[in-house]
N, CA, C and O of each residue as an XYZ file, in Angstrom:
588
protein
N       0.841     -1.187      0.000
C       0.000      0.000      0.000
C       0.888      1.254      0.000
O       1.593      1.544      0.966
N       0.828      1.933     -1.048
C       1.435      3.228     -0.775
C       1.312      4.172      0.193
O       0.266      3.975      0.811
N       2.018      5.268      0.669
C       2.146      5.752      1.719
C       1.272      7.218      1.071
O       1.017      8.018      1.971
N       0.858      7.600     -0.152
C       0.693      8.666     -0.947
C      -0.806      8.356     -1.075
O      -1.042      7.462     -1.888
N      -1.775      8.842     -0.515
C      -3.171      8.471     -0.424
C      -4.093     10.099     -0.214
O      -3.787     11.144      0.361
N      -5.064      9.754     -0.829
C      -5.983     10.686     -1.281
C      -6.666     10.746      0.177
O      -6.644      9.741      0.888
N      -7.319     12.029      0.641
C      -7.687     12.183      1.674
C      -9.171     12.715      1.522
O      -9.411     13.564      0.664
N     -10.173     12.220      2.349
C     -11.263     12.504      1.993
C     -11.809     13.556      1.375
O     -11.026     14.505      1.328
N     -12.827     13.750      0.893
C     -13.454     14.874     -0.122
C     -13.836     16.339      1.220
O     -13.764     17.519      0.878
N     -14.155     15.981      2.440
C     -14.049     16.999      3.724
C     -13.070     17.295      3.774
O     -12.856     18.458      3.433
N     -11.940     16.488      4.199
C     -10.515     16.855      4.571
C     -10.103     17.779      2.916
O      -9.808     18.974      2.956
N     -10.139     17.184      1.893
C      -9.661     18.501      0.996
C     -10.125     19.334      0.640
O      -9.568     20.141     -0.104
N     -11.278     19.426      1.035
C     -11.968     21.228      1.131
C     -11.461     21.743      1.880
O     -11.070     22.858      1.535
N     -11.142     21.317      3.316
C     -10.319     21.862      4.220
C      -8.755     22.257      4.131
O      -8.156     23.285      4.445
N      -8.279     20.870      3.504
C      -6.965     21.276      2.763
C      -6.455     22.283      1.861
O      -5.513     23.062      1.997
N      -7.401     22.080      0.761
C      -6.999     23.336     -0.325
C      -7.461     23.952     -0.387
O      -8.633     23.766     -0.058
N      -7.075     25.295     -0.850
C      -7.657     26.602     -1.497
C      -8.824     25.899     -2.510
O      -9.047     24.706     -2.713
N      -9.539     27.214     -3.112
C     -10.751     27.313     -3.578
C      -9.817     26.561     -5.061
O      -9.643     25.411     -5.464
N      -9.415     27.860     -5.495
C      -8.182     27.267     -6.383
C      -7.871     25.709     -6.357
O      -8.538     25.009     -7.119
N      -6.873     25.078     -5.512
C      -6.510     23.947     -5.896
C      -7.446     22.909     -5.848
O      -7.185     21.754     -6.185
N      -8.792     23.385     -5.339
C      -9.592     22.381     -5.373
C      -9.886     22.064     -6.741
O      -9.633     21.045     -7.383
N     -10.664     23.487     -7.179
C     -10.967     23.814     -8.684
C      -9.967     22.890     -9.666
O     -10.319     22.703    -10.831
N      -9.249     22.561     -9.382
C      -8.220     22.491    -10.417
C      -7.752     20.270    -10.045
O      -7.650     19.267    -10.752
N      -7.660     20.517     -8.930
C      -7.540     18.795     -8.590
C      -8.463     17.796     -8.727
O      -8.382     16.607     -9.033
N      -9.713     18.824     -8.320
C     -11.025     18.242     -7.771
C     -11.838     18.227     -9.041
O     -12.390     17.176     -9.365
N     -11.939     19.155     -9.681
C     -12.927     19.141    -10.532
C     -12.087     19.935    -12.225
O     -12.421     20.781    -13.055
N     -11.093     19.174    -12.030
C     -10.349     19.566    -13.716
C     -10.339     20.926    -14.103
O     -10.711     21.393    -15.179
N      -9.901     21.482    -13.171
C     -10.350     23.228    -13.733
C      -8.576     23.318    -14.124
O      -7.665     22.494    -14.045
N      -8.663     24.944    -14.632
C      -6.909     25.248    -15.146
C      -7.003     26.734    -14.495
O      -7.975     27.488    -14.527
N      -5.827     26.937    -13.941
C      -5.828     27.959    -13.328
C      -5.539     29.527    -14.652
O      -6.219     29.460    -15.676
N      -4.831     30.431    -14.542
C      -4.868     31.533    -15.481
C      -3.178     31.527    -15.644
O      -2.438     31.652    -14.669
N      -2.785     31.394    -16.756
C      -1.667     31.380    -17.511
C      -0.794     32.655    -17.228
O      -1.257     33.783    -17.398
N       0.874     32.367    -16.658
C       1.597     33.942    -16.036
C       0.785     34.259    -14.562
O       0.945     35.277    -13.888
N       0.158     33.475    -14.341
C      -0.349     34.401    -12.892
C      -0.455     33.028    -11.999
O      -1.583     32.699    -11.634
N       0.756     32.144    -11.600
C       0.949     31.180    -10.607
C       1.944     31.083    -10.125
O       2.845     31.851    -10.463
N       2.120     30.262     -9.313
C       3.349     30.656     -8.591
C       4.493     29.995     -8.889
O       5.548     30.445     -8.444
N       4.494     28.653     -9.801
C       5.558     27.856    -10.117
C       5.661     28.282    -11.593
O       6.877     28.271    -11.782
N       5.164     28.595    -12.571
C       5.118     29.162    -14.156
C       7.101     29.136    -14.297
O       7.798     28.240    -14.773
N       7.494     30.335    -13.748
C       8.990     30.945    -13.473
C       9.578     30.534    -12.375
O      10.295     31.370    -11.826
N       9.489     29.441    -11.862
C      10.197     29.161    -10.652
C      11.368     28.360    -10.608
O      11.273     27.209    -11.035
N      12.423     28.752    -10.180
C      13.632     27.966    -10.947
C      14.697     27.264     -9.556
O      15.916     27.187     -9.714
N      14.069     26.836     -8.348
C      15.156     26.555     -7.601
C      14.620     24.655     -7.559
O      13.646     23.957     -7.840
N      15.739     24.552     -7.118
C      16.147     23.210     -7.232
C      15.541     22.500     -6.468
O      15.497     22.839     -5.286
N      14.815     21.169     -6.948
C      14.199     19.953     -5.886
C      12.766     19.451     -6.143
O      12.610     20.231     -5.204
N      11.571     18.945     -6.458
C      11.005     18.365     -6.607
C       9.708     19.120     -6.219
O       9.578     19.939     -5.308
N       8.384     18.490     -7.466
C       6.950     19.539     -7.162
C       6.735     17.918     -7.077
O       7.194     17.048     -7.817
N       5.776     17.781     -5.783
C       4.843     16.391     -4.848
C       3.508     17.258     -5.700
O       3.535     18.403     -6.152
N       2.305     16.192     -5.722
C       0.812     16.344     -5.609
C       0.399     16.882     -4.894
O       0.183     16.284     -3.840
N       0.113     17.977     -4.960
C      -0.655     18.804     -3.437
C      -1.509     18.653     -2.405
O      -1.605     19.188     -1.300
N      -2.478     17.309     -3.335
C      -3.188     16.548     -2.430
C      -2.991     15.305     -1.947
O      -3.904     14.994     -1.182
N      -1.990     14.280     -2.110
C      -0.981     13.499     -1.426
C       0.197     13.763     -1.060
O       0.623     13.725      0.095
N       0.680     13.995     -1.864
C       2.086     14.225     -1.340
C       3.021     13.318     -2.497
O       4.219     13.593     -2.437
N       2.731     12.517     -3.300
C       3.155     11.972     -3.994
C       4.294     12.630     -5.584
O       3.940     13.082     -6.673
N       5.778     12.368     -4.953
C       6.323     12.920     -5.614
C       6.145     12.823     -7.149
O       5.818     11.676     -7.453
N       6.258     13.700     -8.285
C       5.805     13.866     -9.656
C       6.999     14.628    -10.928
O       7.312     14.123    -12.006
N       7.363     15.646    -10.490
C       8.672     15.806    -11.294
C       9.839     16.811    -10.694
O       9.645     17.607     -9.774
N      10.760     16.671    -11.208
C      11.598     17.315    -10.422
C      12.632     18.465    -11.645
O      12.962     18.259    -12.813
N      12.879     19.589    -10.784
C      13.051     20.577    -11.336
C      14.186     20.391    -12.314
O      14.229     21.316    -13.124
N      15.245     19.345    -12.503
C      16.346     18.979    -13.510
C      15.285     18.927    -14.969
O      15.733     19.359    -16.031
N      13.699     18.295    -14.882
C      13.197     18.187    -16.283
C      12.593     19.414    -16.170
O      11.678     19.256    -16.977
N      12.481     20.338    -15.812
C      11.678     21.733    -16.203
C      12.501     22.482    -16.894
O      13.722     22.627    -16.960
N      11.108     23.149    -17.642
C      11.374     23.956    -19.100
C      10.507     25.280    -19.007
O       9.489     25.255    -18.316
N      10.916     26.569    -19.755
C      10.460     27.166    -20.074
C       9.676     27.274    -21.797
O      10.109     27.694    -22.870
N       8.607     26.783    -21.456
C       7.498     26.065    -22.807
C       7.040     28.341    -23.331
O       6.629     28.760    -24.413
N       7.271     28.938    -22.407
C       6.543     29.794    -22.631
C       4.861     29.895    -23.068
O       4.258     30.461    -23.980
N       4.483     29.082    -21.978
C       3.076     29.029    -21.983
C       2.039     29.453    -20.595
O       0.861     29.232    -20.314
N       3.129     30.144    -19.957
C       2.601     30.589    -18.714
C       2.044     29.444    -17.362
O       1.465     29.629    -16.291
N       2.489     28.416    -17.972
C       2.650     27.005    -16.684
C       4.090     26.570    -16.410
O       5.132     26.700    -17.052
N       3.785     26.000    -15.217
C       5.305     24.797    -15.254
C       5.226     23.548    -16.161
O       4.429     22.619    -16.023
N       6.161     23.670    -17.093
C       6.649     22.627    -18.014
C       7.653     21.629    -17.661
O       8.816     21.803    -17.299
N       6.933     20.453    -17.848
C       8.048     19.669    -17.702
C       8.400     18.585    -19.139
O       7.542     18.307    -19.977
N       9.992     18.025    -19.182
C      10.113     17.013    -20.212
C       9.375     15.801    -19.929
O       8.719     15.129    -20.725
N       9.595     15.575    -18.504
C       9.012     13.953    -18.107
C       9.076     14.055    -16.688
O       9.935     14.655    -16.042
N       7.833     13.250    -16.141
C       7.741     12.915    -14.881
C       8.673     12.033    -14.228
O       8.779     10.914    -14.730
N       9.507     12.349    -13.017
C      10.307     11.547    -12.169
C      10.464     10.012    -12.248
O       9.624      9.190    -11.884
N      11.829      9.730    -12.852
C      11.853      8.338    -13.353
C      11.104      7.366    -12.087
O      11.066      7.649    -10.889
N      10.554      6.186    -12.743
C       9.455      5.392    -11.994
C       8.488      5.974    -10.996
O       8.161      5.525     -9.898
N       7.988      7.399    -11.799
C       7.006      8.014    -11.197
C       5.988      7.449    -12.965
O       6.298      7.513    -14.154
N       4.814      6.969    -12.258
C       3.620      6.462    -13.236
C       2.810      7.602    -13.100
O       2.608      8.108    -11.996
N       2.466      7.920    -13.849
C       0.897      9.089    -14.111
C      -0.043      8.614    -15.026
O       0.315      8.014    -16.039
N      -1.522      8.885    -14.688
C      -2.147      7.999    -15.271
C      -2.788      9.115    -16.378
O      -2.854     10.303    -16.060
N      -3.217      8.680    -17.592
C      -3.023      9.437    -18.772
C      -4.890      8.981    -19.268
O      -5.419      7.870    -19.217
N      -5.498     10.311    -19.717
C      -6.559     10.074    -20.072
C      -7.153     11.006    -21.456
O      -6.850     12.198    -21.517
N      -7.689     10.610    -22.137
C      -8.373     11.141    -23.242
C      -9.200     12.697    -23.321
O     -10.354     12.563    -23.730
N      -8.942     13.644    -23.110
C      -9.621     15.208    -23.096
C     -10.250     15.579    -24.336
O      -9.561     15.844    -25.321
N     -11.487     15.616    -24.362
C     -11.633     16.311    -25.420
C     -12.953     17.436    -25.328
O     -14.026     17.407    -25.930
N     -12.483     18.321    -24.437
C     -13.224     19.371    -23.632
C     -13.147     20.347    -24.689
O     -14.050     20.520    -25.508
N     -12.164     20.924    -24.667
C     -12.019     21.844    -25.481
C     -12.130     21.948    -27.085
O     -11.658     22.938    -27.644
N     -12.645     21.106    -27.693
C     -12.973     20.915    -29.292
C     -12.061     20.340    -29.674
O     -12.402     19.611    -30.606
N     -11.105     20.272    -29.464
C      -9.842     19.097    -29.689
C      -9.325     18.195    -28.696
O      -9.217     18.461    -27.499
N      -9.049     17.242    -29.190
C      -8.397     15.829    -28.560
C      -6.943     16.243    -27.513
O      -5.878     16.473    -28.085
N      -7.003     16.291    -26.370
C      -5.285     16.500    -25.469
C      -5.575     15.051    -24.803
O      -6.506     14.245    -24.805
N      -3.863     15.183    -24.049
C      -4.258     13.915    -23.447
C      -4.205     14.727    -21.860
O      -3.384     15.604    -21.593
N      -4.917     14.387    -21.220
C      -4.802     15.087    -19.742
C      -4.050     13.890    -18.594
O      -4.236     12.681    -18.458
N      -3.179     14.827    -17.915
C      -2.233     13.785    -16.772
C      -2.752     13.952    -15.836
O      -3.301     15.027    -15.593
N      -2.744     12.690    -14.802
C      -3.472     12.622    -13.027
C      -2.002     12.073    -12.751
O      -1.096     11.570    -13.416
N      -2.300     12.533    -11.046
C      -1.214     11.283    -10.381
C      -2.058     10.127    -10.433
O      -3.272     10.007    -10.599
N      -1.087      9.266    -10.243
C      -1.998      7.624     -9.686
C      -2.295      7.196     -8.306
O      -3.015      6.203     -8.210
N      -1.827      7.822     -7.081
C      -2.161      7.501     -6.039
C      -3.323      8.201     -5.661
O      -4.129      7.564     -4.984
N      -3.638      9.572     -5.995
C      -4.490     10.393     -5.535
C      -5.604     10.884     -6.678
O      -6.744     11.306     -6.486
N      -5.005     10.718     -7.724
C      -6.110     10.726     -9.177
C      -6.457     12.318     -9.527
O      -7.412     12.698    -10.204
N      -5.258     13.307     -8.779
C      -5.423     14.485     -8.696
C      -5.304     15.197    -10.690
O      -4.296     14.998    -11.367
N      -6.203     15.755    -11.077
C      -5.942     16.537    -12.247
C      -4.668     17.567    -12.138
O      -4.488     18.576    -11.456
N      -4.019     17.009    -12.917
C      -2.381     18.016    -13.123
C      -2.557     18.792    -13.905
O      -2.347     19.990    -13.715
N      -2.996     18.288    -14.999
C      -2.015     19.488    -16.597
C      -2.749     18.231    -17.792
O      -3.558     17.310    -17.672
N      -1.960     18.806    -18.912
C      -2.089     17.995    -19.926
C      -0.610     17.675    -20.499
O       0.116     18.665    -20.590
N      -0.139     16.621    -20.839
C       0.867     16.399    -21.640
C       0.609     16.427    -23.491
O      -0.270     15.868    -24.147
N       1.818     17.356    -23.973
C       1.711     17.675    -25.354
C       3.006     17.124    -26.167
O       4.118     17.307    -25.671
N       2.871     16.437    -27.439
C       4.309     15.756    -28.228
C       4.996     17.222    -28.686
O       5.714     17.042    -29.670
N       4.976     18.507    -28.280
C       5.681     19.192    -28.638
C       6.908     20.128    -28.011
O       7.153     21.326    -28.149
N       7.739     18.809    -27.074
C       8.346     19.388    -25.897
C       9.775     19.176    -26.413
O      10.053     18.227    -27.146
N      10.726     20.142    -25.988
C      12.418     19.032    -26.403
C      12.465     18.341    -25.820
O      11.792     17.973    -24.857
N      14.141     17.678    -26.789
C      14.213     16.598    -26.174
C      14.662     16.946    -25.042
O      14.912     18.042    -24.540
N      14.784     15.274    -24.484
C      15.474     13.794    -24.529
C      13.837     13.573    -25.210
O      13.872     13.123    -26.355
N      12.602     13.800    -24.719
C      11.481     12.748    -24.969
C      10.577     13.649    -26.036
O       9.796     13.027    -26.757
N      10.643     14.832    -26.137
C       9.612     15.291    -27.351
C       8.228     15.651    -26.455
O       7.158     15.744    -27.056
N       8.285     15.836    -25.101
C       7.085     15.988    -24.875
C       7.155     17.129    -23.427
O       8.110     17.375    -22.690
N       5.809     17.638    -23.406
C       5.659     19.234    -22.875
C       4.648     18.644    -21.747
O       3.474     18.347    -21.971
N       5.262     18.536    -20.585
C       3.813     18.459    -19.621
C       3.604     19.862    -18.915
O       4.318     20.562    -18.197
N       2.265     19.979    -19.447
C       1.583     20.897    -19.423
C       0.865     21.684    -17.908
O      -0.157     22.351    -18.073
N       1.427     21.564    -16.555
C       1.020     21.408    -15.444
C       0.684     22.724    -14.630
O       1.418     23.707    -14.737
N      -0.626     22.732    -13.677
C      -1.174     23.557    -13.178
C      -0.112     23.528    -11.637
O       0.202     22.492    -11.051
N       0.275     24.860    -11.246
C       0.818     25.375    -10.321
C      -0.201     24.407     -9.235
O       0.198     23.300     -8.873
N      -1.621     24.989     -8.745
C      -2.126     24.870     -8.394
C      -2.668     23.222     -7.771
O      -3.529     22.799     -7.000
N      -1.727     22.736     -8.520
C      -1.929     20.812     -7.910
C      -0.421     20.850     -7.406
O      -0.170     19.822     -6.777
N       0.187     21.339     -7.451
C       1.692     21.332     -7.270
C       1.994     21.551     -5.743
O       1.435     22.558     -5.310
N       2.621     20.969     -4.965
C       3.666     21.338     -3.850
C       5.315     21.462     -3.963
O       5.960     20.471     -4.306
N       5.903     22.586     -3.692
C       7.504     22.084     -4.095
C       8.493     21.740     -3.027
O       8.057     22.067     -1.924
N       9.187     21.419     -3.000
C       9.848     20.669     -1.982
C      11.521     20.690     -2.033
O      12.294     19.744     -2.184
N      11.788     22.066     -1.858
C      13.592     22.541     -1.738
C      14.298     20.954     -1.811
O      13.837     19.872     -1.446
N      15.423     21.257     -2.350
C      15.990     19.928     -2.519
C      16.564     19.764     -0.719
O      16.526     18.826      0.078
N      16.931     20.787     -0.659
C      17.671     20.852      0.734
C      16.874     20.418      1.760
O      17.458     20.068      2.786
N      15.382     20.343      1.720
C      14.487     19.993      2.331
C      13.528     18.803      2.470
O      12.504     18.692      3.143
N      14.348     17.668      1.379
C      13.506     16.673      0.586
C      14.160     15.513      1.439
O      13.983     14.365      1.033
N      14.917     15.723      2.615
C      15.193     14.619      3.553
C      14.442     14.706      4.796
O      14.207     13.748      5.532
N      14.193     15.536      4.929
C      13.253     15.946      5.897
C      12.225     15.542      6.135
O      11.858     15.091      7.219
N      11.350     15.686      4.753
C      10.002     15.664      4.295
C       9.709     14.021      3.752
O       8.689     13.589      3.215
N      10.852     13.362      4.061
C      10.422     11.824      3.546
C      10.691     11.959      1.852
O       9.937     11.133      1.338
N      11.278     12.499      1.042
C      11.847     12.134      0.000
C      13.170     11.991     -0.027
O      13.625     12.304     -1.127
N      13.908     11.669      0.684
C      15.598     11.449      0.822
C      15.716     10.261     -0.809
O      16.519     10.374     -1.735
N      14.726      9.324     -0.657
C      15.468      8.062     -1.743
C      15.464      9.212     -3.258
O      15.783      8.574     -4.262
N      15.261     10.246     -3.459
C      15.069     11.102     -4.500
C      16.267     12.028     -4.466
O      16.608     12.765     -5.391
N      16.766     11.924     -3.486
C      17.865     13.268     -3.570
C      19.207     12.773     -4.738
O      20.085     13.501     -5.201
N      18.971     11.252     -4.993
C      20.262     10.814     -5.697
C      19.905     11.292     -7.157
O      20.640     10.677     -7.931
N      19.235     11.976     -7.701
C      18.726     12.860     -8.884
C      19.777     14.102     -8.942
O      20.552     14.211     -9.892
N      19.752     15.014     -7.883
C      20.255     15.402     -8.079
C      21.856     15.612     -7.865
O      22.401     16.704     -7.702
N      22.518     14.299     -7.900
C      24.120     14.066     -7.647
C      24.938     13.888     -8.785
O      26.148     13.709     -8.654
């Protein structure tokens, strides 16, 4: 059983902002240039905001210039579960974590390399986690990323 578990639908009203609910809870996207990770450039790992379940770490972030945090790829043997969008009049593929089923972002084939692909991710599902701080917080087996 994983240690990264979704916490009741009470407890995360209580947990998150109106915002991250909007956005975890019910697939919303926050407003493009106006979040807090978009430009954020220090070193160490964004967890699920509503588990805790680590997701990518700042070595794959990119500036996509799309007013989100971009990433190349999610944290090696980090799984995200990948689903079919077609909200907006066209086909995306939209990313969840898998422990908590939280709505992230969308992943797009138009990212550089190593993989060709742009994950597309809302500040607002995001927690970040200083590298300097990621032993602390129970991600130590992650710090060998950045060595």
């Amino acid at each position: 059983m994983s240690k990264f578990e979704k916490p009741s639908q009470d407890a995360l009203k209580e947990q998150l902002d109106e915002l991250q609910y909007q956005v975890t809870q019910l697939e919303g996207t926050e407003p493009p240039f106006n979040n807090i990770y978009w430009d954020h450039r220090e070193e160490g790992i964004y967890v699920d905001i509503v588990s805790g379940e680590p997701l990518f770490s700042s070595l794959d972030k990119f500036d996509a210039h799309c007013g989100w945090p971009s990433f190349t790829q999610p944290i090696e043997n980090i799984e995200l579960t990948e689903k079919v969008d077609t909200k907006l009049f066209s086909q995306r593929t939209e990313v969840r974590s898998a422990q908590a089923d939280s709505h992230l972002g969308h992943v797009f084939e138009d990212g550089p390399a190593p993989t060709g692909l742009r994950y597309c991710i809302n500040s607002a599902s995001l927690r970040f986690v200083k590298k300097d701080d990621m032993a602390a917080q129970g991600y130590e087996h992650l710090l060998n990323l950045f060595t």
